[in-house]
C-alpha positions in Angstrom: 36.4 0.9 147.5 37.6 3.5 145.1 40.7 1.1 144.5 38.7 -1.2 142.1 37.6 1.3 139.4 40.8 2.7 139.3 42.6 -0.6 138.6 39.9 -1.1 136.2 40.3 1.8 134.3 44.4 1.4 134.4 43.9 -1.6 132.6 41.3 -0.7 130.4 44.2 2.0 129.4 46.8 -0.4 128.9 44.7 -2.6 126.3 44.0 0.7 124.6 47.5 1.5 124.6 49.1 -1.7 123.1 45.7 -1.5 120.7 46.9 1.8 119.4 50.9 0.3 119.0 49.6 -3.0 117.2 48.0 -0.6 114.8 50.5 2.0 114.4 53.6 -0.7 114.1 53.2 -1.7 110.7 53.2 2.1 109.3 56.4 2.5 111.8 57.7 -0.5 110.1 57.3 1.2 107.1 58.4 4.1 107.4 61.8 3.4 109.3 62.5 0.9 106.6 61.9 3.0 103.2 62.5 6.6 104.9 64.9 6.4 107.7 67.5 3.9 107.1 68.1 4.9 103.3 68.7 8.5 105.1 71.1 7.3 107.7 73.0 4.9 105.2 73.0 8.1 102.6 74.4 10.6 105.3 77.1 7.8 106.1 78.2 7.3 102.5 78.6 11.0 102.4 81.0 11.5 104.5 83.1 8.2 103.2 85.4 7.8 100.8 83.2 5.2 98.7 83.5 4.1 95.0 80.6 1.7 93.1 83.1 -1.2 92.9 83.3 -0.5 97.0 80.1 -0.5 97.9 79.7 -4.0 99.2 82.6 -2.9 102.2 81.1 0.0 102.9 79.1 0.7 106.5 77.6 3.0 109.3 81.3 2.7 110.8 83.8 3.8 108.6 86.6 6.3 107.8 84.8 9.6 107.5 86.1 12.6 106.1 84.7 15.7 104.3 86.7 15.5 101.1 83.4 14.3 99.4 81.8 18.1 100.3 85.0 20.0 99.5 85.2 18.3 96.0 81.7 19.1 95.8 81.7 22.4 96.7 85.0 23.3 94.4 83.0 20.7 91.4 83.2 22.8 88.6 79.7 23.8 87.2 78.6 23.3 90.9 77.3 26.9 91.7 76.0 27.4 88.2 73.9 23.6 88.4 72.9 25.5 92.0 71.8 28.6 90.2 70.1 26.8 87.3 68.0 24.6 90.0 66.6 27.7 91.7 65.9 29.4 88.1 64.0 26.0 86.9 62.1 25.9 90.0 61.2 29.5 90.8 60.0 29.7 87.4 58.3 26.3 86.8 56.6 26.3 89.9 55.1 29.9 89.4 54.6 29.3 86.2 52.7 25.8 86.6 50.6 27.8 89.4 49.8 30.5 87.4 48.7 28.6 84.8 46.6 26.8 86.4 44.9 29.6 87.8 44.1 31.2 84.6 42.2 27.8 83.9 40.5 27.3 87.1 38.8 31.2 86.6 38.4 30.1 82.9 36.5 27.0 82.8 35.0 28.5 86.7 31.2 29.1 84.8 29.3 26.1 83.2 28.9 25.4 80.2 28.2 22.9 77.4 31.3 20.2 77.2 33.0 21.8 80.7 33.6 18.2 82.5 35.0 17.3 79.2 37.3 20.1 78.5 38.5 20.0 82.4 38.8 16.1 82.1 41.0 16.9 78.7 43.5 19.4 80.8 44.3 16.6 82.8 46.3 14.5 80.0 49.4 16.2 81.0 49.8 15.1 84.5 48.6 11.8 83.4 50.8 11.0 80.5 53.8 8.7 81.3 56.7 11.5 81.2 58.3 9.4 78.6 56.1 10.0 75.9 55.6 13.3 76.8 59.3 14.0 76.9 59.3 11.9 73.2 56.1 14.0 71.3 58.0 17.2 73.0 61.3 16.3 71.2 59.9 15.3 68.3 57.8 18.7 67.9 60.6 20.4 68.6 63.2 18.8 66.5 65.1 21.7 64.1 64.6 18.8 61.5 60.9 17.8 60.7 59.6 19.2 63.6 56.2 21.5 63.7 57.2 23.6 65.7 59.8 24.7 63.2 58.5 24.5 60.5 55.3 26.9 61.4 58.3 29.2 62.9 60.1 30.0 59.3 57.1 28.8 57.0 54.7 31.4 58.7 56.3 33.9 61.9 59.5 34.5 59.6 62.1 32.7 61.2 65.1 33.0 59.4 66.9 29.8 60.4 65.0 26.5 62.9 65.9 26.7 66.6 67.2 23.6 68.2 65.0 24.2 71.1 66.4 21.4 73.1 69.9 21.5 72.1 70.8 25.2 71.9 72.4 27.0 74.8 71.7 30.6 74.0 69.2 32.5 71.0 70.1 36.2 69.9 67.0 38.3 70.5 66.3 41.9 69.5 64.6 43.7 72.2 64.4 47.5 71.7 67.2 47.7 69.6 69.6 45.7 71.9 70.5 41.7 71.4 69.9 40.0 74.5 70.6 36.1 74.9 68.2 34.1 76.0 68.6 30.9 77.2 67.0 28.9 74.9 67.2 25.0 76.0 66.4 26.3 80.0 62.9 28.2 79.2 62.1 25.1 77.0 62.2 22.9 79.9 60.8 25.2 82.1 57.7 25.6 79.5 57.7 21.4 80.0 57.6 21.9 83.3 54.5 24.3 83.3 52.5 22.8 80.2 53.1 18.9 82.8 52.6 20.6 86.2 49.7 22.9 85.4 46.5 20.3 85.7 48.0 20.0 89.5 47.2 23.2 90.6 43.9 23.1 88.3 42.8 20.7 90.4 43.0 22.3 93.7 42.1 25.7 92.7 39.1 24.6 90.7 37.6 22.8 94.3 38.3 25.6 96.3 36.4 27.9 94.0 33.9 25.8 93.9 33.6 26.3 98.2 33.6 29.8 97.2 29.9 31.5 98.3 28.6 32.5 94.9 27.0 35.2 97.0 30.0 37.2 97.5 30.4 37.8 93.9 26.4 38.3 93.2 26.8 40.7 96.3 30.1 42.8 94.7 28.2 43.1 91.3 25.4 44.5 92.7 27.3 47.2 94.3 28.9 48.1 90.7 32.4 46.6 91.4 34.2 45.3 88.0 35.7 41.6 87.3 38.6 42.5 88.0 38.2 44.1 91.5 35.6 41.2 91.9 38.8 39.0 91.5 41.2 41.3 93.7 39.2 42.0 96.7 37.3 38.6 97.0 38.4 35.6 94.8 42.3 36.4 95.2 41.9 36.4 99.3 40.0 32.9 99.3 42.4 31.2 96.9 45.4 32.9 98.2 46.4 30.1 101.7 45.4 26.9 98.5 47.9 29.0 96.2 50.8 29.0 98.9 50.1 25.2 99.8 50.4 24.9 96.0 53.7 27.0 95.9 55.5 25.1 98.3 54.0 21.6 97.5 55.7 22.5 93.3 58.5 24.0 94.7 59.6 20.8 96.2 59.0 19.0 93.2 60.4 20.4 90.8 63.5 21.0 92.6 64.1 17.7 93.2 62.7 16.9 89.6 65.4 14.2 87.8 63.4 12.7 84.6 61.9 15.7 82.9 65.0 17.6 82.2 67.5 14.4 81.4 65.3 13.1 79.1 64.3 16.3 77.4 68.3 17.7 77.5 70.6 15.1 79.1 71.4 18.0 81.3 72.8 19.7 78.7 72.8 23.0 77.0 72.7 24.8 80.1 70.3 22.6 82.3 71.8 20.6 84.5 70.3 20.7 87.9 71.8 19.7 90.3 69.5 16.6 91.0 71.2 16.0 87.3 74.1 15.6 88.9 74.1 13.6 91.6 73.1 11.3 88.8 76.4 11.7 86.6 78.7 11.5 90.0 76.6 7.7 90.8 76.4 6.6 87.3 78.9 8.0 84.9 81.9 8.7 87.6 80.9 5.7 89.9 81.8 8.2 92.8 79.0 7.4 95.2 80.9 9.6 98.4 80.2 12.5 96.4 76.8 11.7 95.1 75.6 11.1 98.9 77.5 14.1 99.7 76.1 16.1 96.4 72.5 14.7 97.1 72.8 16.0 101.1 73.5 19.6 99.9 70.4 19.4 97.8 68.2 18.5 100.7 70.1 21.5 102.6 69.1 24.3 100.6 65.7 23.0 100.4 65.1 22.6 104.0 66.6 25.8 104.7 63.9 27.4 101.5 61.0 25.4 103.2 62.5 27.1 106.5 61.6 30.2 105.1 58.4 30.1 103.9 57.4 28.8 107.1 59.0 31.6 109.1 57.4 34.0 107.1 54.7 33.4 104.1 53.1 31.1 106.2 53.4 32.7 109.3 51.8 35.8 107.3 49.1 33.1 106.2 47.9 32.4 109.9 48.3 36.0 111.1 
């Protein structure tokens, strides 16, 4: 009878099934615990009128009202904090890749000392950001720091730069004075010089999957480096360089710790991750952290967006 296999492979199923669910449930656990309820309970708290001496009262079920986004979005310094984020993280993250591109085609030949020199560009990302942050200030300091004191003992500088503490610098470019922001590139060169062993990383093993008989093969036809690097490096590195964009992008613009221990947020640096910080700590005003911290996660969904609808898209086609 046909009847008994089948009953025999519907419960054969079944065991498989509640095999797969005993397995899976503790990484559901998990996950609805650490990622899904602290997103509920921050998307309630946004739309609550909620103070740090409140918090204990607070719930899912509560007076909502969109005061916390309307004070957020008339906040002064919002827009520029908004502005400043995109700037820090545009520029770090192309920076960072960049960077570690130039290394990855630097150290790509062997020679003597290589695992040595790439095991030293690592320190960066490994460093706890803490002392990094601390020999950065201290370099930097317009006291006793080197990098001063090689700026007016030997390139001429007429006064130190408080690199970390200074808004603006006066620069002559071509006969015109044009402000830089000083305190912003700092961080963003923090950013870079911490970020860059990341994309090192990746780059380096994809190169390494590269044929060397592509290149041998382009050589031999009389092609230069550089169109050896255009026409057939670029093109095999280019889908581990967008993974790379994205993956910094997100990073640093949700990055909290580099910049407020470097600046505080201040001197023309505070991002906005900066403050949802001063609205939760400093004002106690934890409606329009949430709220703050909800608009952040906004404009970044809507940047992933599109990438996805078009570099990535571009990627596959």
């Amino acid at each position: 009878m046909p009847t008994a296999p089948r009953r025999r492979r519907g419960a054969l199923w079944r065991r498989e099934a509640r095999a797969g669910l005993a397995l899976i449930s503790p990484t559901v656990v998990i996950v609805v615990a650490l990622v899904v309820l602290p997103i509920v309970w921050t998307v309630a708290l946004a739309f609550q009128d909620i103070r740090l001496i409140r918090l204990r009262s607070a719930g899912l079920l509560g007076d909502y009202t969109l005061d916390n986004f309307a004070q957020v979005f008339t906040s002064a310094g919002f827009w520029d904090s908004l502005v400043t984020t995109l700037v820090y993280s545009v520029l770090g993250t192309a920076s960072a890749v960049g960077l570690g591109l130039v290394a990855a085609l630097a150290l790509r030949q062997g020679f003597r000392g290589r695992t040595l020199v790439r095991a030293s560009l690592l320190l960066p990302y490994v460093a706890p950001v803490v002392a990094a942050t601390f020999v950065w200030g201290v370099m930097l300091n317009p006291q006793f720091g080197i990098v001063n004191q090689l700026g007016t003992g030997l390139l001429g500088w007429d006064e130190p730069i408080a690199f970390l503490s200074q808004r603006t610098s006066e620069v002559s470019l071509l006969g015109l004075t044009v402000p830089v922001p000083t305190a912003l590139l700092t961080v963003i060169a923090f950013e870079m010089w911490r970020s860059f062993p990341f994309a090192f990383l990746f780059l380096t093993a994809r190169l390494q999957a590269v044929p060397a008989t592509l290149d041998e093969a382009a050589r031999m036809d009389g092609a230069t480096p550089t169109q050896v690097f255009r026409h057939i490096t670029l093109p095999q590195l280019l889908p581990t360089i967008a993974v790379l964009a994205l993956l910094r992008f997100i990073w640093t613009f949700n990055n909290f710790d580099d910049i407020y221990l470097l600046t505080g947020g201040g001197a023309g640096t505070e991002v906005i991750s900066v403050r949802v910080f001063d609205f939760l700590v400093s004002r106690g005003d934890i409606g329009a952290a949430s709220a703050q911290a909800l608009v952040l996660a906004s404009v970044l969904l809507v940047l992933v967006t599109v990438y996805y609808r078009f570099a990535a898209k571009e990627e596959v086609g």
